[in-house]
Every structure is written in C-alpha cells, then in structure tokens.
C-alpha positions in Angstrom: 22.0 5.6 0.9 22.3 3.9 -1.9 22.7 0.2 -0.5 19.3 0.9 1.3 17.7 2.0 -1.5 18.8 -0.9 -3.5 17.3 -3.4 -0.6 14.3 -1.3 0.3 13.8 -2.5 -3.9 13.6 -6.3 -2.6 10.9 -5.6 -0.5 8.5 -4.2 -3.2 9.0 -7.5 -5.1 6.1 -9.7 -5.6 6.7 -13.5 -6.3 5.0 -14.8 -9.5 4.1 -11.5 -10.4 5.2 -9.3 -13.6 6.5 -6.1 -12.8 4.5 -3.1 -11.6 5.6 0.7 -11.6 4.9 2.1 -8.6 4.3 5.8 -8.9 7.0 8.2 -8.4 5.2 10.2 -5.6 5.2 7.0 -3.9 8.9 6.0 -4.2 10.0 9.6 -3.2 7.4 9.0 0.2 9.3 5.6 1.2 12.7 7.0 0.5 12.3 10.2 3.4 14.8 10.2 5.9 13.5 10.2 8.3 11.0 8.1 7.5 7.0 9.8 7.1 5.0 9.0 10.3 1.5 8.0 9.1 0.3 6.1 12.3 -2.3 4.7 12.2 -1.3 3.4 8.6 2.0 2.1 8.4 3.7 1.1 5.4 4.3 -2.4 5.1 7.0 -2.1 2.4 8.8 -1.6 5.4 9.1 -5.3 6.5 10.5 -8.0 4.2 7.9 -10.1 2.5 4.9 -8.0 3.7 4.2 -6.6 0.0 4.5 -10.4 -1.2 2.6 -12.0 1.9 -0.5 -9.4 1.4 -0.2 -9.8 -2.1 -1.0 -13.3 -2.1 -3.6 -13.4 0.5 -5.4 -11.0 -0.8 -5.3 -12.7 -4.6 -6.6 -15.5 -2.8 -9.2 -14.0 -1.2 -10.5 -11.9 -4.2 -9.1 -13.6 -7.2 -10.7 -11.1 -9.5 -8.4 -8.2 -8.5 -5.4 -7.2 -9.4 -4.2 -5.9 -5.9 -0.9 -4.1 -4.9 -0.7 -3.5 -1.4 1.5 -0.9 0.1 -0.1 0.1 3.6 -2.0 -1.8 6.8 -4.2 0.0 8.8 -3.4 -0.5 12.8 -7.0 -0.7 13.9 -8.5 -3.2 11.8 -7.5 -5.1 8.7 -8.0 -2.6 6.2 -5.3 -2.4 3.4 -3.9 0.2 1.0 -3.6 -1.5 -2.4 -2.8 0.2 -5.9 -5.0 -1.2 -8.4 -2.4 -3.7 -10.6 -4.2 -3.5 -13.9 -3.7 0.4 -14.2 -0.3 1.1 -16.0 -0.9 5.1 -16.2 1.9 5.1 -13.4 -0.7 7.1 -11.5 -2.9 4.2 -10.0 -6.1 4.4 -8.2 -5.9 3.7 -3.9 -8.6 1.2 -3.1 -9.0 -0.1 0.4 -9.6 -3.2 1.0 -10.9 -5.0 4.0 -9.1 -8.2 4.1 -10.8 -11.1 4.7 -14.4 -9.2 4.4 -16.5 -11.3 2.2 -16.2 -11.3 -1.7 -18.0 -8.2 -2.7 -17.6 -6.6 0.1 -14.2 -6.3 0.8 -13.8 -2.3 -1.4 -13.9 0.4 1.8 -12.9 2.9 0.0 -11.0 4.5 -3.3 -8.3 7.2 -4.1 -7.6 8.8 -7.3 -4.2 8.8 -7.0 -1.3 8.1 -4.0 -1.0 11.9 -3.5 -4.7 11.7 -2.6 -4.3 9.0 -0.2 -1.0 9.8 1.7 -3.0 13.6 1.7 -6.1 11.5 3.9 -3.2 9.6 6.2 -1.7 12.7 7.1 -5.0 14.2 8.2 -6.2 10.4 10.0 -2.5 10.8 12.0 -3.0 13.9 13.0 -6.0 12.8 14.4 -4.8 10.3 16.1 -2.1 12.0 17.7 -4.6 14.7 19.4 -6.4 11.6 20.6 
C-alpha cells in the first residue's frame, strides 16, 4: 500500500508549478480501496500526466486562473478544478468548461471537495438508474 501511495503522489504533480495542498478529504477519497465509483465523473488523477496535461491546457486557455484539476466529466468537457490561489487547505470546486470561451468557461462552484464529491455521488446514482 504504501508503494501505491507513493506513485499515486507522482500523478498529482504539476510541471512548473509550486506546490499545492490538496485537501485531506480529498486524499483520503483517492486512497479507497476499492476505488469510489463516481461515473459519470472520473478522477483523472488516476492516469499519469492527466493532472499536468489539464493543468496546462486549461492555464492556456484561461491564463487568469489558478486551476487545479482533479475530475473530467464523461459527457462533455466539463472539469473539476480546485481553485490554486486558495491556501485554506479547504479550496473552492469550480467547473470549468474547457475550451468554452474566456468568460464563459465557470459552470459551476463548490464550497468545498466534501460538497462536490457529496453532488457526484448523487449525479452517479443517477446515472446508474438510467
């Protein structure tokens, strides 16, 4: 457990970027065994260089945030981000809709990851029963 740990680590690294502290509740969620089934989200710390790939994309498409993504949506291109500049190690959800113009691109906001993963659970059991 501890080797996986240790390399699920190298896939929340972000190239060029200073350190972030993810928030506890959201370390504990991506260390279940077995891992939390959130379809239609899906968490893309998951796949090695995701978090950098998104992070980059997304800083070029909307240089004036400070984006940390965590989470894809399935069904369109809608991405879980914490906001970056909050250091409270409780961090605000937005959404973002990647590639949506500039000014456009903020679907939607969480206070916190507890209220977002709280929303996913509810959209997956949704999804399921359809």
């Amino acid at each position: 457990i501890k080797i996986e740990r240790q390399r699920m680590n190298n896939y929340l690294e972000i190239t060029g970027r200073s350190h972030f502290s993810y928030p506890s509740d959201f370390i504990e969620t991506i260390n279940l065994t077995p891992a939390i089934d959130i379809e239609p989200w899906w968490f893309i710390v998951f796949e090695e260089g995701d978090v950098n790939y998104w992070y980059h994309t997304l800083k070029k498409l909307y240089p004036q945030r400070e984006l940390i993504p965590f989470a894809r949506f399935n069904a369109n291109d809608d991405i879980a981000c914490f906001d970056g500049r909050d250091e409270s190690g409780n961090p605000e959800v937005l959404i973002i809709h990647a590639y949506a113009s500039e000014g456009w691109e903020l679907h939607g906001t969480y206070e916190n990851f507890k209220e977002w993963l709280s929303e996913a659970i509810q959209t997956h059991s949704t999804w399921e029963e359809e």
